[in-house]
N, CA and C of each residue as an Amber inpcrd file, in Angstrom:
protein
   516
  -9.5320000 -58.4100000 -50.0260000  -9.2920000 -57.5210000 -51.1600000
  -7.8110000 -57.1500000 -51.1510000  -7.3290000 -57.0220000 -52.3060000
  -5.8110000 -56.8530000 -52.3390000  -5.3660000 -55.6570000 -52.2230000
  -4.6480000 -54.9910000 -52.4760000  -3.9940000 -53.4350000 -52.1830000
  -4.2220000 -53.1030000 -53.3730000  -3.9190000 -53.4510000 -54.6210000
  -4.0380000 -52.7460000 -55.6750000  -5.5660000 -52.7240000 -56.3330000
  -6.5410000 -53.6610000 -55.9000000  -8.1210000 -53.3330000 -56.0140000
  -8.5890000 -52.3810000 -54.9570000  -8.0810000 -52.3680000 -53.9370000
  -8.7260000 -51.3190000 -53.1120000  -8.3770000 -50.0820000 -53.3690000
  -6.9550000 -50.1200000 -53.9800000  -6.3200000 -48.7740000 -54.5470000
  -7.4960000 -48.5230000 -55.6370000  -7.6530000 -49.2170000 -56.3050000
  -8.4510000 -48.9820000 -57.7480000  -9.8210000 -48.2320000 -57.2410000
 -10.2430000 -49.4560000 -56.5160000 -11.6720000 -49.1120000 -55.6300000
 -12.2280000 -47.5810000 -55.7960000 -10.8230000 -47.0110000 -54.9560000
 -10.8090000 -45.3960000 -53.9820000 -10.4770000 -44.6100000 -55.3930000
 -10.0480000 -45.2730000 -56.0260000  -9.7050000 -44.0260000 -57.2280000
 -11.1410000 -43.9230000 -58.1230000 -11.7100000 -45.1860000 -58.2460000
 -13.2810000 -45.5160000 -59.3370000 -14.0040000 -43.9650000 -58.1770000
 -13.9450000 -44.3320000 -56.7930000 -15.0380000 -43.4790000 -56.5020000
 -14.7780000 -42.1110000 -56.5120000 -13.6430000 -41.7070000 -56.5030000
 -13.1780000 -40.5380000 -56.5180000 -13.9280000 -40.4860000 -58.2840000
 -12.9670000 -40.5640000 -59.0370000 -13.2980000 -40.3540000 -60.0950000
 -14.9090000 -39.9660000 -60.4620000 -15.6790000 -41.4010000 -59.8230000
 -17.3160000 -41.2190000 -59.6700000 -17.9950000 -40.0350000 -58.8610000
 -17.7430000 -39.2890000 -58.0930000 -17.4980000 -38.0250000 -57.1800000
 -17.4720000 -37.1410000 -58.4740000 -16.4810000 -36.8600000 -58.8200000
 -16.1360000 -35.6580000 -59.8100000 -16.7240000 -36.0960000 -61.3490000
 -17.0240000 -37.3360000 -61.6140000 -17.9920000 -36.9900000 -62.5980000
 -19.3520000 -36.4990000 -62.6390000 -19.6750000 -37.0700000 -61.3460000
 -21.5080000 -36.5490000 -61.1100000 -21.3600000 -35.4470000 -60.7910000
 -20.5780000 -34.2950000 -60.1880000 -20.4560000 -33.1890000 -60.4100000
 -20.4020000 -32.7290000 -61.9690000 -19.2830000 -32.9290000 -62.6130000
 -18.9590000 -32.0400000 -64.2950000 -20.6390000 -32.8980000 -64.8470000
 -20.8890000 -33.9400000 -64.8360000 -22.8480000 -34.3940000 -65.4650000
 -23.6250000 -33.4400000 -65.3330000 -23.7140000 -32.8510000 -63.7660000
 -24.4820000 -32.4780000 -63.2040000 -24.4120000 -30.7510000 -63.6400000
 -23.1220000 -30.2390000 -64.0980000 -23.2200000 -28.9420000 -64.5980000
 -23.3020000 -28.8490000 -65.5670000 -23.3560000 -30.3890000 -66.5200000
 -23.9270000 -29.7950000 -68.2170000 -25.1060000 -30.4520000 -68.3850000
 -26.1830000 -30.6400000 -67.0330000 -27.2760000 -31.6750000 -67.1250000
 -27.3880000 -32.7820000 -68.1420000 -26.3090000 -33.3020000 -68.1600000
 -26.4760000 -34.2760000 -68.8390000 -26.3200000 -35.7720000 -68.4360000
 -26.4650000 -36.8730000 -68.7680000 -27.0090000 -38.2360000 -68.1750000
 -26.5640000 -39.2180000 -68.7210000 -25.7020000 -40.2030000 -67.9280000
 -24.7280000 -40.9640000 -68.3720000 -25.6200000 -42.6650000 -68.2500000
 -24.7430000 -43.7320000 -69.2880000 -25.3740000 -44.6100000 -69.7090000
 -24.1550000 -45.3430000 -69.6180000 -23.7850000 -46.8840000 -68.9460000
 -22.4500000 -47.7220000 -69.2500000 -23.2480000 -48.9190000 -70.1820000
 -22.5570000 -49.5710000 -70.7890000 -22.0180000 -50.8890000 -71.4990000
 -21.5560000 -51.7880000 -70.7810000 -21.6000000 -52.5300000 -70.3650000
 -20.6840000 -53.3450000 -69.5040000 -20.8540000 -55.1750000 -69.7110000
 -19.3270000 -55.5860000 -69.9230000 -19.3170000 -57.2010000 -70.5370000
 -18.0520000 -57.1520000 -69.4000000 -16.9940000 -57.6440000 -69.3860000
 -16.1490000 -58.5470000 -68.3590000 -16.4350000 -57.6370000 -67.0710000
 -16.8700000 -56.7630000 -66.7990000 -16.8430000 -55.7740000 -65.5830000
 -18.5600000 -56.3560000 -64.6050000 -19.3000000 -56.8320000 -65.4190000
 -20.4290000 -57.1780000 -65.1500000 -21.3060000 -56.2110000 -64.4080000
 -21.4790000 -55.2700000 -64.6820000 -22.1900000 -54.0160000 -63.8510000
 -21.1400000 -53.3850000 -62.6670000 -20.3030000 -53.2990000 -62.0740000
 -19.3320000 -53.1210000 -61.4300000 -19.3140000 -51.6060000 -62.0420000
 -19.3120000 -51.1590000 -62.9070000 -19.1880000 -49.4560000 -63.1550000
 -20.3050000 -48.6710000 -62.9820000 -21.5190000 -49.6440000 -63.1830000
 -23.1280000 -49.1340000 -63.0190000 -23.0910000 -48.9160000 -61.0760000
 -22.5330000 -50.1870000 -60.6870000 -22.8150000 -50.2550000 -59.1520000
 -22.7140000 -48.7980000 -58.6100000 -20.9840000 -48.7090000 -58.8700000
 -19.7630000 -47.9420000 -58.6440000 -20.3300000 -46.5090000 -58.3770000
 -21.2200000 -45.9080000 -59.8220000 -22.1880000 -44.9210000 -59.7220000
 -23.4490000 -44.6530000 -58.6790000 -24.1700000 -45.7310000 -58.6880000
 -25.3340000 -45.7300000 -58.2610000 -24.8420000 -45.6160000 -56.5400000
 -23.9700000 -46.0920000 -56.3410000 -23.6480000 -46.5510000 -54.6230000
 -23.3950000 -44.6870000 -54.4450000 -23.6100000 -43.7810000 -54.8680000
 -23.7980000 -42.4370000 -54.5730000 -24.6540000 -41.9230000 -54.7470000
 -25.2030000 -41.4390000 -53.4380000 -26.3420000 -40.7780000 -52.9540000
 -26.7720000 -39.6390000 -54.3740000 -27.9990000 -39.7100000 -54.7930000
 -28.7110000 -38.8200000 -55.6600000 -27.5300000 -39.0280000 -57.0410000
 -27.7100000 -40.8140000 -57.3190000 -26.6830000 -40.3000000 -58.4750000
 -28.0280000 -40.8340000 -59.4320000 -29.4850000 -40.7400000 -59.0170000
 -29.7840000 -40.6290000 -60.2980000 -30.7940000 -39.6510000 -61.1250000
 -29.7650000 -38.5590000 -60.7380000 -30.0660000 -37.0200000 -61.3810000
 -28.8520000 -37.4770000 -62.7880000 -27.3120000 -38.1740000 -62.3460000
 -27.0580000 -37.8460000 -63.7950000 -26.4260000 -39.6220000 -64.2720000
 -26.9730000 -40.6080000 -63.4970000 -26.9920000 -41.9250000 -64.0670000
 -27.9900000 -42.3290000 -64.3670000 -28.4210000 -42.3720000 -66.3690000
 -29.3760000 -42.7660000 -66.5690000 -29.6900000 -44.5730000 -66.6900000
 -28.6960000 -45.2030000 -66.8550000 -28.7280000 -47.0550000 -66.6520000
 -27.7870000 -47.2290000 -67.2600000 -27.7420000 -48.7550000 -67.2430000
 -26.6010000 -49.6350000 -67.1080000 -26.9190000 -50.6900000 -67.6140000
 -26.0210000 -51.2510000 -68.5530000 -26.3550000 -52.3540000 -69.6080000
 -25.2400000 -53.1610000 -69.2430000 -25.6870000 -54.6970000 -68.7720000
 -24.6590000 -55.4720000 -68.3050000 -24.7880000 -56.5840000 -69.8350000
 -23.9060000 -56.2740000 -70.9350000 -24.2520000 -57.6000000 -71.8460000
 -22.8880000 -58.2240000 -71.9480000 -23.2140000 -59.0620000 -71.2700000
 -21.7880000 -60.0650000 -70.9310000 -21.7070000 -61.0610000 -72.2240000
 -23.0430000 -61.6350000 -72.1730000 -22.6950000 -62.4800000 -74.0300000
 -23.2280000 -61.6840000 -75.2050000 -22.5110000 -62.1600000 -76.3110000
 -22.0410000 -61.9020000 -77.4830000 -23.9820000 -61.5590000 -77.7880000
 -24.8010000 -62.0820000 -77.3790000 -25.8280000 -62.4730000 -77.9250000
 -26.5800000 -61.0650000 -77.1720000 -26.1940000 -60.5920000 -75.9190000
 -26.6480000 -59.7290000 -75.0060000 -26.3250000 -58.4060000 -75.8530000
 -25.0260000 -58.3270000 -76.2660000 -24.3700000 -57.3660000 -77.3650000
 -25.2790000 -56.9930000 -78.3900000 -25.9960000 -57.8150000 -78.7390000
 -26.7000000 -57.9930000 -80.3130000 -28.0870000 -57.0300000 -79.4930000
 -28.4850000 -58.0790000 -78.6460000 -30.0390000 -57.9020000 -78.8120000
 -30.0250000 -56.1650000 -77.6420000 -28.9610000 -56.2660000 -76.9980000
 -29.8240000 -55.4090000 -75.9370000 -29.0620000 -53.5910000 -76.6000000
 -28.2160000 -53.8610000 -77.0220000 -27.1350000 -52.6430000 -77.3220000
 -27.0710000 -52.4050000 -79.1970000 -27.7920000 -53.4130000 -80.4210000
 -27.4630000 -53.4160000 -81.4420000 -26.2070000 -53.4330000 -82.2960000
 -25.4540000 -53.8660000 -81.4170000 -23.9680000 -54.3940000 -81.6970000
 -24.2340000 -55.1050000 -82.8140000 -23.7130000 -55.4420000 -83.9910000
 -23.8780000 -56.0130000 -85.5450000 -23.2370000 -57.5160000 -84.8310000
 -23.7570000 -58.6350000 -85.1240000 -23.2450000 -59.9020000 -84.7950000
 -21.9240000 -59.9940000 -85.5090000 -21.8760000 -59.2940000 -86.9500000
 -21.0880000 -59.9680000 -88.1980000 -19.9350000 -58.9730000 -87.5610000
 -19.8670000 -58.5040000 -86.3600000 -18.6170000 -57.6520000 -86.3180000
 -18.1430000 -58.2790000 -84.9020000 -18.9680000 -58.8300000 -84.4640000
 -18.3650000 -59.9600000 -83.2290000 -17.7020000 -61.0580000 -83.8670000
 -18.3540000 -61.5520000 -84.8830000 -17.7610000 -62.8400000 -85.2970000
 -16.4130000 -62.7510000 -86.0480000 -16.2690000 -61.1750000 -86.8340000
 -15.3930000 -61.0850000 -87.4520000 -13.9900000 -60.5260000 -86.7750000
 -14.5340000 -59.7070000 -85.7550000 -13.1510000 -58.9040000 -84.8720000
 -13.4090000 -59.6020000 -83.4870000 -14.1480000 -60.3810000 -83.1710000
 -14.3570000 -60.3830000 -81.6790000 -14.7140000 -59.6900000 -80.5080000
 -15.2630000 -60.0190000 -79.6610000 -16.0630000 -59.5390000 -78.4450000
 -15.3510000 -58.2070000 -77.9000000 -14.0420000 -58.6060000 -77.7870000
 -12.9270000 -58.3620000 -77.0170000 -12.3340000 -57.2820000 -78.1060000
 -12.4950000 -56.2630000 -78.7760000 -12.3290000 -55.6790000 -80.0870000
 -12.8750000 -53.6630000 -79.4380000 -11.7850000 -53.0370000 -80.4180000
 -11.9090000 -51.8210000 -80.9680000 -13.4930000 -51.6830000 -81.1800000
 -14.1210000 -52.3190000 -82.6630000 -15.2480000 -51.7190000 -83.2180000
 -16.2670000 -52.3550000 -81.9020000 -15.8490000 -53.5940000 -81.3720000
 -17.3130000 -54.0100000 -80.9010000 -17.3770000 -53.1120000 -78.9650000
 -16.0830000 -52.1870000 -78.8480000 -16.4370000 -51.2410000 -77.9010000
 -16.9540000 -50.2290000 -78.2220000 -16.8480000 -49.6310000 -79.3230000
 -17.1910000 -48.4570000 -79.9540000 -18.8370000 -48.8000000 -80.1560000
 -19.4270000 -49.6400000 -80.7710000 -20.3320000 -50.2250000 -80.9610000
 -21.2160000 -49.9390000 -79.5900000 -20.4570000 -50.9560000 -78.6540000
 -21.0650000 -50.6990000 -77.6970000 -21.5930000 -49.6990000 -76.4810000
 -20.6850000 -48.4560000 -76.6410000 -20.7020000 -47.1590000 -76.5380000
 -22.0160000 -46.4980000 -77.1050000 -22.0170000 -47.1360000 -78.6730000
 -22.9690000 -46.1180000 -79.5060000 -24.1510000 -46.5610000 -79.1210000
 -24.7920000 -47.8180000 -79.0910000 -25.4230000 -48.4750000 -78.6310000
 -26.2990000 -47.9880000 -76.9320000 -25.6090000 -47.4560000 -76.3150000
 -26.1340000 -47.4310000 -74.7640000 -26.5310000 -45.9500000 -75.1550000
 -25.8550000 -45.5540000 -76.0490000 -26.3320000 -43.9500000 -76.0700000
 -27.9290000 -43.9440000 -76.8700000 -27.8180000 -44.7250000 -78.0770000
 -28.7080000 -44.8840000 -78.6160000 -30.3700000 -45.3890000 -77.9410000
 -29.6480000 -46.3890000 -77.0750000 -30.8650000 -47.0420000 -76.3450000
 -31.3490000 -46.7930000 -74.7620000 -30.7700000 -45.1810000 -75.0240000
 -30.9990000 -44.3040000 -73.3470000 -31.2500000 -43.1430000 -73.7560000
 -31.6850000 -42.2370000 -72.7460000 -31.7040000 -41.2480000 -72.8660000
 -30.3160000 -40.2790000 -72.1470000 -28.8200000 -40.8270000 -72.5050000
 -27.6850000 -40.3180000 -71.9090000 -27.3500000 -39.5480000 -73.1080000
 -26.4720000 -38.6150000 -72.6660000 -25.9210000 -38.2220000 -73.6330000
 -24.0890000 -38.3550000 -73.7560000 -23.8490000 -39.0700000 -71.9930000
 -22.1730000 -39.6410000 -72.2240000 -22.9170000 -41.2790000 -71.7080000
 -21.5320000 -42.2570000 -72.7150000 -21.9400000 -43.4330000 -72.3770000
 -20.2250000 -43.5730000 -72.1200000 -20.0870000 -45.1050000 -71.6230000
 -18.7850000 -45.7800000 -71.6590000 -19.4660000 -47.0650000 -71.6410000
 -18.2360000 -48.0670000 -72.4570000 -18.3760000 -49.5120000 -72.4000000
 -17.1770000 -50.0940000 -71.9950000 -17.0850000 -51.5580000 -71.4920000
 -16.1670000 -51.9440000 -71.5460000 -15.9960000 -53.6480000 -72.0860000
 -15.4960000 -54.0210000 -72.6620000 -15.3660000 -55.5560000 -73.5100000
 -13.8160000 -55.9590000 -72.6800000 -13.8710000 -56.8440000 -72.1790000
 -12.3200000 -57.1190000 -72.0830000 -12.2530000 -59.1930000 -71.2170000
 -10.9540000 -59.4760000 -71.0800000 -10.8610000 -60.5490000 -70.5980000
 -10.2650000 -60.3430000 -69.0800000 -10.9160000 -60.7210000 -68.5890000
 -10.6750000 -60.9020000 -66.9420000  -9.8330000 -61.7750000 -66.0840000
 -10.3020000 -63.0390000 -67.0490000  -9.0520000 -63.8930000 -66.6640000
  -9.8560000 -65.0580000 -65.3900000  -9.1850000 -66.1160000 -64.8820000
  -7.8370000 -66.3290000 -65.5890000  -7.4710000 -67.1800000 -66.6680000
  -8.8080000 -67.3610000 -67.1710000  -8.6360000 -67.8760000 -68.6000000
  -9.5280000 -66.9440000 -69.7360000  -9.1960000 -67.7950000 -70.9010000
  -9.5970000 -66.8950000 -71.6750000  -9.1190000 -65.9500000 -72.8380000
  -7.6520000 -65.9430000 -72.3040000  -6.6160000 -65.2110000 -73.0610000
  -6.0020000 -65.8680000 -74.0800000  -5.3190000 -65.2530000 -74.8090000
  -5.0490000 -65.4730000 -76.1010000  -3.6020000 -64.8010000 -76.6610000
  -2.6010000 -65.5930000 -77.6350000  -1.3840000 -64.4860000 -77.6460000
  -1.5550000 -63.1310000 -77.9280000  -2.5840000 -62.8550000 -78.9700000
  -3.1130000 -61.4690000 -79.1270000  -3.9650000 -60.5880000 -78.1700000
  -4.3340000 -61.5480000 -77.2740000  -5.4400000 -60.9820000 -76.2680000
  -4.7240000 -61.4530000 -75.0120000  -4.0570000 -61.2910000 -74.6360000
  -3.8270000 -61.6220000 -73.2560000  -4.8360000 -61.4110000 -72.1780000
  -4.7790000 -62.0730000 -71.4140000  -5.6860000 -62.0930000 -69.7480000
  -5.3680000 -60.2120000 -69.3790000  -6.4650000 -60.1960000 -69.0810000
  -6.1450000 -58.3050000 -68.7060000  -6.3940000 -57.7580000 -69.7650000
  -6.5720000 -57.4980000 -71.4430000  -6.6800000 -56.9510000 -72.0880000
  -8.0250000 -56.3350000 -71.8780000  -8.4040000 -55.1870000 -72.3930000
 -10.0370000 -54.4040000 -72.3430000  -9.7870000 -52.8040000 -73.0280000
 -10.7500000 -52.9510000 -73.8590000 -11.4460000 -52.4770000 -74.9960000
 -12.3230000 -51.3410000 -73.8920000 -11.8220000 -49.9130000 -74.4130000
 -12.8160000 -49.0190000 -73.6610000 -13.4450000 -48.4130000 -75.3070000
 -14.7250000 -48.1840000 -74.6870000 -15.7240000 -46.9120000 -75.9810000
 -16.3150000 -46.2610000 -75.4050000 -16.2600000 -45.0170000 -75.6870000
 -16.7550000 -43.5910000 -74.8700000 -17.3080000 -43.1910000 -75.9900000
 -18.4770000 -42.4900000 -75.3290000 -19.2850000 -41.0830000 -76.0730000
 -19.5340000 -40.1750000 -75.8160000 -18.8080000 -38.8560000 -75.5780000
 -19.7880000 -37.9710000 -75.4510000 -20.0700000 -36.6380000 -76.1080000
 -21.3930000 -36.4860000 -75.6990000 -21.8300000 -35.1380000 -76.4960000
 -21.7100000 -35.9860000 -77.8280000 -21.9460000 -36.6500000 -78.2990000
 -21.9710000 -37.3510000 -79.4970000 -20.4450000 -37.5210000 -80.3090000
 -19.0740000 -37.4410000 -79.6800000 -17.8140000 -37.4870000 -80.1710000
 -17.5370000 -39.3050000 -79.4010000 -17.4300000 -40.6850000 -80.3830000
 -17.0420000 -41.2850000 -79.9750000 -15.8630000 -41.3190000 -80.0630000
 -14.9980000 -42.4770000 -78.7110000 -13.3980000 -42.7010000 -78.7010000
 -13.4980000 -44.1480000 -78.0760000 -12.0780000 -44.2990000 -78.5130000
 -12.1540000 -45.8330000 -77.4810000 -10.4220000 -45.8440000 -77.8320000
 -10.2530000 -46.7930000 -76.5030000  -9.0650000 -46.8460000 -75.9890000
  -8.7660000 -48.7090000 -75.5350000  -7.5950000 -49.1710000 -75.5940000
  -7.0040000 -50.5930000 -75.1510000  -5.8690000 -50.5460000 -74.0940000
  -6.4790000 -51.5280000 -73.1530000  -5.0230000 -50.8520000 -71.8610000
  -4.9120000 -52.6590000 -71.4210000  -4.2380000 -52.9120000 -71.0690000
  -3.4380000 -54.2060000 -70.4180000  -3.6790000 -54.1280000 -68.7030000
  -4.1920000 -54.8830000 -68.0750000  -3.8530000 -54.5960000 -66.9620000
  -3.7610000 -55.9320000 -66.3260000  -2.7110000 -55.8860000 -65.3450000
  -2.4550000 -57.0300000 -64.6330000  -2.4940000 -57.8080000 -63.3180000
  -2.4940000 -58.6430000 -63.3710000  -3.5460000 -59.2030000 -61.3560000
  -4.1290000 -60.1460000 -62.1580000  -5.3680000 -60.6000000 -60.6080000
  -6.1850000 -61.7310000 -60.6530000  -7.2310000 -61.0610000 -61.5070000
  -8.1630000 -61.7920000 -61.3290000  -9.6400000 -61.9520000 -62.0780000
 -10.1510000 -60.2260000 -61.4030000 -10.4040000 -60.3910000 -59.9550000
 -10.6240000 -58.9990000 -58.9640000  -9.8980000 -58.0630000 -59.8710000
  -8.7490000 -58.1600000 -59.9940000  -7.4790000 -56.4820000 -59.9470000
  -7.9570000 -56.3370000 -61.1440000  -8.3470000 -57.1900000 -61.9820000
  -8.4110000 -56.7820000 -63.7240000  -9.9210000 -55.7280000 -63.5880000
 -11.2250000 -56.4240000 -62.9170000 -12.0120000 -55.4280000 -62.8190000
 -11.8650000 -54.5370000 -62.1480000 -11.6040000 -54.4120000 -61.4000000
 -11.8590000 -52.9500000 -60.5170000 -10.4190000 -52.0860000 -60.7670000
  -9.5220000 -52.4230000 -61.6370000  -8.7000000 -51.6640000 -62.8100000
  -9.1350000 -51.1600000 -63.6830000 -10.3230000 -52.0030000 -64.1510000
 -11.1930000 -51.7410000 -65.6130000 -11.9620000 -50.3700000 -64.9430000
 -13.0430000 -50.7860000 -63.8990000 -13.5950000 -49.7400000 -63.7320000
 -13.3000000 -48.3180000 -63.1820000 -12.1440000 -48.3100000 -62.7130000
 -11.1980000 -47.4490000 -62.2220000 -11.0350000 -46.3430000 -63.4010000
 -10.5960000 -47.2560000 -64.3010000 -10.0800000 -46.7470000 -65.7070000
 -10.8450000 -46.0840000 -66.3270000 -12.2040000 -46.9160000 -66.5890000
 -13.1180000 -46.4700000 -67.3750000 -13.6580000 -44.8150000 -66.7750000
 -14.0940000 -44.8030000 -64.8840000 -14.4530000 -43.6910000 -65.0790000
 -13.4640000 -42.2840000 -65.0010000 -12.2180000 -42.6050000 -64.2830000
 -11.3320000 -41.6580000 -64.8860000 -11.1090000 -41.4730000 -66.1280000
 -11.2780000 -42.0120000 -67.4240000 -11.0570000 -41.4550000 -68.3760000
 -12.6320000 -40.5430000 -68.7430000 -13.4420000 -41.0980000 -68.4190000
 -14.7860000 -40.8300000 -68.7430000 -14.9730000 -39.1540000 -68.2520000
 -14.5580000 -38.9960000 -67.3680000 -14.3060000 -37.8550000 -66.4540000
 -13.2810000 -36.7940000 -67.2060000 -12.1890000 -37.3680000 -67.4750000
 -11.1670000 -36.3030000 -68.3880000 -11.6320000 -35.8970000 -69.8980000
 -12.8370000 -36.7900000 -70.5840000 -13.3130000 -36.8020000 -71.7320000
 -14.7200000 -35.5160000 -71.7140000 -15.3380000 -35.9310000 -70.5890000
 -16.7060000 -34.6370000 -69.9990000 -15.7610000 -33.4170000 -70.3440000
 -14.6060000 -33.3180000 -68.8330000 -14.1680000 -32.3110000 -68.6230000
 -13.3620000 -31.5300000 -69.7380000 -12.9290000 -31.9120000 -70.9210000
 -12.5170000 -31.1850000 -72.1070000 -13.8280000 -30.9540000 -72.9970000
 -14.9000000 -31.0990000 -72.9740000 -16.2480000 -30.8730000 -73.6570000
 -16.7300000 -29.3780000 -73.0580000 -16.8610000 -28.3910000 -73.7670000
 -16.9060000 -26.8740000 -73.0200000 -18.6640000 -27.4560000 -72.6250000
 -18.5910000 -26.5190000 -71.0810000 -19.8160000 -26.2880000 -70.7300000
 -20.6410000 -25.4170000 -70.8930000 -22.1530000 -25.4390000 -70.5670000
 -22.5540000 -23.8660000 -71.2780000 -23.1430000 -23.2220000 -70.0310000
């Protein structure tokens, strides 16, 4: 493992630490999306003791077709913006919320590499979609390395932001 995935590693679990805490004080129950990360953010969670008081599952739809059937992702918006896309993270966000009983989700769509990329899409590109409390967002970040550094960047990413998104949602 390289220095900058293991860096990532320690930051995903940290991050995963302090989200199942802020879940756990607005009882509420989180749901991922997951396509180039391949469950790697579901793991990330679950590999903590009693995380499933606030991880409700994990949707690994890696093909376009997995998108459709398992999350209700619109095909005509894969074909038209691509996998790797704004709407089809957002989508996929709305989707895990819809087809769980969570009330924060995250997804992630992106290219891993080391093929795959594109001048508009470069290797490393990924598509985040968040939900919570029913406010979706989504975000595009570049990240760079092998096939490894791109995921465990992704998932790094995903739950620190996921975490700063809870934590501005007032608790009651």
């Amino acid at each position: 493992m390289s220095p900058s995935e293991q860096q990532s590693w320690l930051r995903a679990r940290a991050a995963c630490e302090a989200l199942a805490q802020a879940l756990q004080q607005r009882q509420w129950m989180m749901a991922t999306a997951e396509s180039c990360t391949g469950g790697l953010i579901a793991g990330a969670c679950t590999a903590l003791a009693g995380s499933s008081v606030w991880f409700e599952r994990g949707f690994v739809t890696y093909s376009n077709a997995a998108k459709t059937e398992s999350l209700g992702v619109d095909a005509a918006l894969i074909d038209t913006q691509g996998a790797v896309s704004e709407v089809v993270a957002r989508a996929m966000a709305f989707g895990a919320i819809r087809h769980s009983r969570a009330q924060v989700s995250l997804a992630v769509t992106g290219i891993a590499g080391p093929g795959g990329g594109s001048r508009s899409k470069p290797v490393g590109t990924v598509w985040f979609g968040f939900s919570v409390d029913g406010l979706l967002s989504s975000e595009t970040v570049r990240f760079d390395g092998d096939r490894a550094e791109v995921r465990a960047a992704t998932a790094a990413h995903a739950l620190t932001r996921l975490l700063q998104l809870v934590q501005e949602r007032p608790s009651e």
